[in-house]
C-alpha positions, 0 to 999 in steps of 0.5 A: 850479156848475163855470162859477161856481167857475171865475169866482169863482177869476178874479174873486177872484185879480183882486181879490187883485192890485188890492189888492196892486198897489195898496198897491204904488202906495202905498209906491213898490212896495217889497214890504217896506214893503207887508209890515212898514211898513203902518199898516192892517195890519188891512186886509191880513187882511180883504182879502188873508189871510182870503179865500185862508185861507177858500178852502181852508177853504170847499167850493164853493158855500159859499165862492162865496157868501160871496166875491160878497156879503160879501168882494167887495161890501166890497172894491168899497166899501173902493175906493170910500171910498179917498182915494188910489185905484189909478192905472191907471198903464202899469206897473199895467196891465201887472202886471194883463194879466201876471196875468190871462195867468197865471191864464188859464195856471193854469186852462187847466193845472188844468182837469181837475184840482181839486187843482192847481187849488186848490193852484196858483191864488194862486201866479199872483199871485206869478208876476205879481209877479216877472214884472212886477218883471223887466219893470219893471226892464228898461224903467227901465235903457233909460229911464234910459239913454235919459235919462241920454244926454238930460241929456248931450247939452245941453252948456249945462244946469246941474242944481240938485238939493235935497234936506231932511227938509222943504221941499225942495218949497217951495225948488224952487218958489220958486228956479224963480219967481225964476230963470225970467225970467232963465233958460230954467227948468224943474222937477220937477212936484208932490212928484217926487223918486225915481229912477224919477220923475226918469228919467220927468220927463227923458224925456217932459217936460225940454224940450231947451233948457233951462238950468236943471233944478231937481230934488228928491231924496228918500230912504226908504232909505240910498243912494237920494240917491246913485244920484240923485246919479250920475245927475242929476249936479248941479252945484249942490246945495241941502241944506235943513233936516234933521230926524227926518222919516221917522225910523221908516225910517232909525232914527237923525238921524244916518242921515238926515244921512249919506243927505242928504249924498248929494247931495254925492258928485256927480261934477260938483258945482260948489257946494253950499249945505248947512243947518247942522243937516246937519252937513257938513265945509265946503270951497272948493266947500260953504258953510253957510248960513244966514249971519246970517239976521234974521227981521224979520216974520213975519204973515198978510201974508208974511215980512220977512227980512235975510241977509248976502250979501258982507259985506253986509246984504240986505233981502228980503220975501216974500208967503209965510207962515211964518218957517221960509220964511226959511231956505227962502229964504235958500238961493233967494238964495245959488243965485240970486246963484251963478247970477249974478242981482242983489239987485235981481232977485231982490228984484223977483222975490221979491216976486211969488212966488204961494203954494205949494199946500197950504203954509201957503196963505191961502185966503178963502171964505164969510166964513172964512179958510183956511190949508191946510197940508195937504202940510206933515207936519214938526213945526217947519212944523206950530208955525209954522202954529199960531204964525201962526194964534195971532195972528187974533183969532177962533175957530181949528180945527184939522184934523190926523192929527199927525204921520206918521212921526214920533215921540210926543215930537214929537206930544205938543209939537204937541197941547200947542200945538195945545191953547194955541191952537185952539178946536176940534180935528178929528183926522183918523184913528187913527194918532195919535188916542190921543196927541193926544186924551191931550194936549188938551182933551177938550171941544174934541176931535172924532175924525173916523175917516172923512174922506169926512164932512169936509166935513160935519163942517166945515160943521156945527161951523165958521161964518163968522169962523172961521180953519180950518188944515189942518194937515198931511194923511194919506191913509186908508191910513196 
């Protein structure tokens, strides 16, 4: 029975620190968001607080008994139903190795002693935490330095960074498609935007002879453009749009704007183009944008749009969808034009721009038209994607959570729409469930609380004609 105590003690600190380390992953291991921003705090009780609760609660083998059938086989079946599961990531790892040498050290310590046993044993996750965090912080100041030197010693590299409350992914996508026949171009990967990614990026993937860097910067907190800001040093600076995005963690508009702005206290800042909604004083070297922009047309075709470049009116089209794009492009042109492309060079590389993965992308298959707007979480892209589904003649479903750290007005705007347009409405998860159901027809409504049955769900409720939009995309965590 002592052999079986000591295993169940391993196995479930073990378990302790995979769920903590995972949520960790989640949220950009900011323990604080773990604690006080998580939206399944229920799962926080079941698989964290009620088994160290139990544990001094229920004698051995009572509590042996009820950790390896009830709690761990849930544990292993809730890792399994994740859509976003642990990464076995270095830092992961080492948090992990960290741990287990802790708890080896815990039981060696406490061996003859059942008190200090039990008393000590889940301060090992503790330990490993703050041990693993000093280490983290080590490794990442040598990166960073290490990077920052990288970025310094190419004489000839221009950095643009751009940030928004959305789209700012789509921008850097795009300027790299125009840019990159012109320029040596490289950019950030997928949606990479924080400190510790753009330090990562530079190391191991920024090719030496690079001309342009294209970067994103995102923020969750005041400050965090700013230390991007000083240590990417960009001398040319996009600011998209700027909305109530992430609003729950910066409280007020007015807060998000400061933190975007940011971007703009760069040592080398040589031009900046900022969107209007940012609010930004105007000088020599920041211009607002967008100027006299036209939106000609927007269909499932693309996006046909004039600006004025020069005192001049220019013509511009784009195989994208979504009118919102124009903006996004807009200030492609205006950093192209900068850089020193024609209008004729970027209209030629405009018109080859492939679609943006999971951004209002048209996708064919089995007789049904699919526009994935999954990675799209903002209420403006979101009635945009509903606008352009509103003009195919056929029956149109909608998949969404709604919106994700957002506010109930904005949601209820969105089910509104969403009910003048859709035939069929799948809400995925529970997060908004309530506020959009309230707002829709009931008849058309299918709450789908476990998206592991979507695919069934589709192929049992959606036939061939059908336009289906996946509009915006929650992982289950949230």
């Amino acid at each position: 029975m002592e052999y079986l105590s000591i295993v169940t003690k391993i196995v479930l600190v073990i378990s302790l620190g995979w769920y903590l380390i995972t949520n960790l992953q989640w949220y950009n291991y900011k323990l604080a968001r773990v604690i006080f921003k998580h939206h399944k705090w229920q799962w926080h009780l079941t698989f964290f607080i009620s088994p160290i609760v139990l544990f001094f609660l229920i004698p051995s083998p009572y509590f042996d008994i009820y950790f390896f059938v009830l709690y761990f086989v849930s544990f292993i079946l809730w890792n399994r139903r994740l859509d976003r599961s642990l990464v076995l990531t270095s830092r992961v790892k080492r948090f992990l190795t960290i741990l287990l040498i802790t708890l080896f050290v815990q039981i060696s310590l406490c061996l003859n002693d059942d008190f200090c046993a039990r008393v000590t044993l889940f301060l090992t996750i503790f330990i490993a935490l703050i041990i693993s965090n000093i280490i983290e912080k080590i490794f990442f100041l040598i990166l960073k330095s290490r990077a920052k030197r990288k970025l310094l010693e190419n004489k000839d590299l221009k950095i643009v960074a751009i940030t928004a409350s959305y789209g700012k992914t789509s921008i850097k996508n795009f300027l790299y498609h125009v840019l990159k026949n012109n320029f040596k171009t490289y950019k950030t990967p997928r949606s990479v935007n924080t400190i510790v990614g753009l330090v990562l990026d530079v190391n191991r993937d920024l090719p030496k002879d690079t001309q342009i860097y294209i970067a994103e910067a995102g923020a969750r907190v005041k400050g965090d453009i700013k230390t991007i800001a000083n240590f990417l040093e960009p001398q040319i600076a996009v600011i998209g749009s700027v909305g109530e995005q992430h609003i729950e963690y910066f409280k007020t508009l007015e807060n998000i704007k400061n933190t975007k702005k940011e971007l703009l206290l760069s040592p080398r800042l040589q031009k900046a183009f900022v969107h209007s909604s940012a609010n930004t004083v105007l000088s020599e070297k920041i211009e607002e944008f967008p100027n006299n922009l036209h939106i000609v047309k927007s269909n499932l075709a693309g996006l046909w749009f004039d600006m004025e470049l020069n005192g001049k009116v220019e013509h511009f089209y784009a195989p994208i969808l979504g009118s919102f794009n124009a903006i996004n492009l807009a200030s492609v042109v205006l950093v192209a034009t900068h850089l020193g492309m024609s209008v004729l060079e970027i209209n030629e590389a405009m018109a080859t721009l492939p679609q943006v993965e999971h951004r209002l992308q048209k996708i064919e298959a089995n007789g049904k038209i699919i526009i994935d707007d999954s990675f799209n979480g903002n209420l403006e892209g979101m009635l945009e994607a509903i606008n352009i589904s509103s003009t195919y003649i056929g029956r149109k479903v909608i998949i969404t959570p709604g919106l994700v750290e957002s506010t109930d007005s904005a949601n209820i705007i969105l089910a509104k729409q969403i009910n003048k347009v859709f035939d069929f409405v799948i809400i995925t998860g529970t997060l908004n469930a309530n506020i959009l159901k309230a707002n829709i027809n009931e008849e058309k409504v299918f709450v789908l609380k476990d998206k592991t049955m979507l695919e069934t769900t589709l192929a049992r409720t959606t036939k061939s004609g059908d336009l289906i939009l996946f509009a915006n995309d929650a992982p289950n965590f949230i």
